[in-house]
C-alpha positions, 0 to 999 in steps of 0.5 A: 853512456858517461854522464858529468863526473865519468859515471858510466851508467846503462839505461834499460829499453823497456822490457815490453817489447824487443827491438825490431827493425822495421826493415828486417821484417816480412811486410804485412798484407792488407786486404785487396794488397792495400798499402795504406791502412788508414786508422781513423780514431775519433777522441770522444772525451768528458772533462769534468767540470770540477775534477777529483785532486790528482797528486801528480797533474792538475786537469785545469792548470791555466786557471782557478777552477771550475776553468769553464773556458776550457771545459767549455772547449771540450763540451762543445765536441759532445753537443756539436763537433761530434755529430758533424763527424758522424755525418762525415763519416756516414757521408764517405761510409768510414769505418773508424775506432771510437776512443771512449772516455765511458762516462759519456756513455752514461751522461749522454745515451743518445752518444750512445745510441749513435756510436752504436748505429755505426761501423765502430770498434770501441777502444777504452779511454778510461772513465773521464779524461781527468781522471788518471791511470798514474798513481793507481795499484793493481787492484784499483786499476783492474776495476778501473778497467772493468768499469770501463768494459762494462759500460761499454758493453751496457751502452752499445752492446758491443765489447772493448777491444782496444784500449788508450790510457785516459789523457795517455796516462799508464801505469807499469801493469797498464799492458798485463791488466787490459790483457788479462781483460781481454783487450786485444791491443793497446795504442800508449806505445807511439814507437811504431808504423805497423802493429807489433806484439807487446810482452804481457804476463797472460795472453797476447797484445798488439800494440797499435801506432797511435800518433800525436804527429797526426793529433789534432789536439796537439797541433791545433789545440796545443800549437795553434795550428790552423786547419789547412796546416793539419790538413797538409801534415795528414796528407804529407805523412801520407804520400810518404808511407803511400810511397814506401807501401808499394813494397812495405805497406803500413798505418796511417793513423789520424787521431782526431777530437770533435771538440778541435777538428770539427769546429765550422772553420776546419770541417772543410778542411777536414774533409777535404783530406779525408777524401784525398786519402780515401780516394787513392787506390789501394788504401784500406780504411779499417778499425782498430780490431781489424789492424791489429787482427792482421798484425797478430797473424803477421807476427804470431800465426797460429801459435799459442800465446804459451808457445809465443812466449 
């Protein structure tokens, strides 16, 4: 690569995993030969109302804190939003992954009590979502981790499977750390439509194809982007990796926050794409664990996490 001045440098892929093709591997095989699986994330976040200093990101930048405007924005997903995703959910029988912020946990047990009551899997999204993973060292980072587990595990009775940096923030040693854990799959890494393995010193990884394409944050939060337009770049995406799924089935990945897509004004919207893609035959609505079960088998068999190594 040459830059200004003739200077040949190379830039290094990341060392975590290898280049694949996705047109070069054996398709995955999905329950009932599903094209689609449909990964359902719902963001269940806490924003603290005056957040700790962090050298490198400032939570509320847009004004002078306490920014009640937008932690009001996001209080309103816990108190309101949420439980008319629950009810959404429980409507169509939707399994989904709960990505925890696990300070919510801890500040709103009835949250707890819900989340636990319904066909979850529970992916650690760090304490609060203004509180990062950059900047942390190893051992920092390690007990962050723990505590997380923890009080999943207090709350709800079941364990952390999956993991989400808090604000998708990461450090060099994120992947090792959550494996050592014992943490099945990591969804940081957006490179993907299927599950693939991720090189971790102990044990074994899957990285899951989380999206901020289908992210309703970005798009209607950041972008302002009305429903109806998430609503067709979910169903647009669909239709397309529905098609390819005759012969290579893939994730279809909808990330969603209570505080954006559940506002009164977009829960139609909402659930008029859900049902569209639920409807279809041959779609497979999974959690997390079961996806990346599927993709561990594709890629590992019975090997050994030594032996793969």
């Amino acid at each position: 690569m040459s830059f200004p001045g003739g200077e040949e440098i190379m830039v290094e892929a990341p060392t975590r995993y290898d280049y694949s093709a996705i047109i070069d591997r054996p398709p995955l095989v999905f329950p009932g030969a599903a094209k689609v699986a449909l990964w359902l994330i719902v963001n269940v976040e806490h924003y603290e109302y005056l957040p700790r200093p962090h050298p490198q990101r400032d939570p509320w930048p847009a004004r002078p804190h306490p920014d009640v405007v937008n932690y009001a924005r996001r209080d309103y997903g816990n108190r309101v939003g949420l439980w008319r995703m629950l009810d959404l959910l429980d409507r169509y029988e939707l399994k989904a992954t709960i990505s925890i912020n696990a300070a919510v946990l801890d500040h709103y047990p009835h949250i707890a009590e819900a989340l636990a009551a319904r066909p979850v899997d529970f992916m650690g999204h760090g304490v609060y979502n203004t509180r990062y993973v950059a900047g942390l060292d190893v051992d920092a980072e390690r007990e962050l981790i723990d505590d997380v587990q923890q009080t999943v595990l207090r709350r709800t009775g079941r364990p952390v499977t999956g993991w989400l940096g808090p604000s998708l923030t990461t450090t060099p040693a994120t992947p090792d750390l959550i494996a050592e854990a014992g943490v099945s799959y990591l969804a940081d890494f957006l490179h993907d439509d299927e599950p693939c393995p991720l090189r971790v010193r102990t044990g074994r990884l899957v990285s899951m194809p989380y999206s901020l394409a289908l992210n309703d944050s970005p798009l209607i939060g950041r972008m302002q982007h009305s429903a109806a337009t998430f609503a067709r770049v979910v169903t647009d995406q669909f239709d397309v990796l529905y098609d390819e799924g005759r012969h290579r089935p893939k994730v279809l990945a909808v990330c969603l926050h209570p505080y954006a897509v559940n506002a009164p004004s977009r829960q139609e919207a909402l659930e008029r794409t859900l049902r569209y893609v639920v409807e279809q035959p041959d779609v497979w609505v999974a959690t997390g664990t079961e996806i990346a079960t599927i993709g561990a088998d594709a890629w590992w068999g019975g090997t050994s996490a030594e032996e793969q190594r």
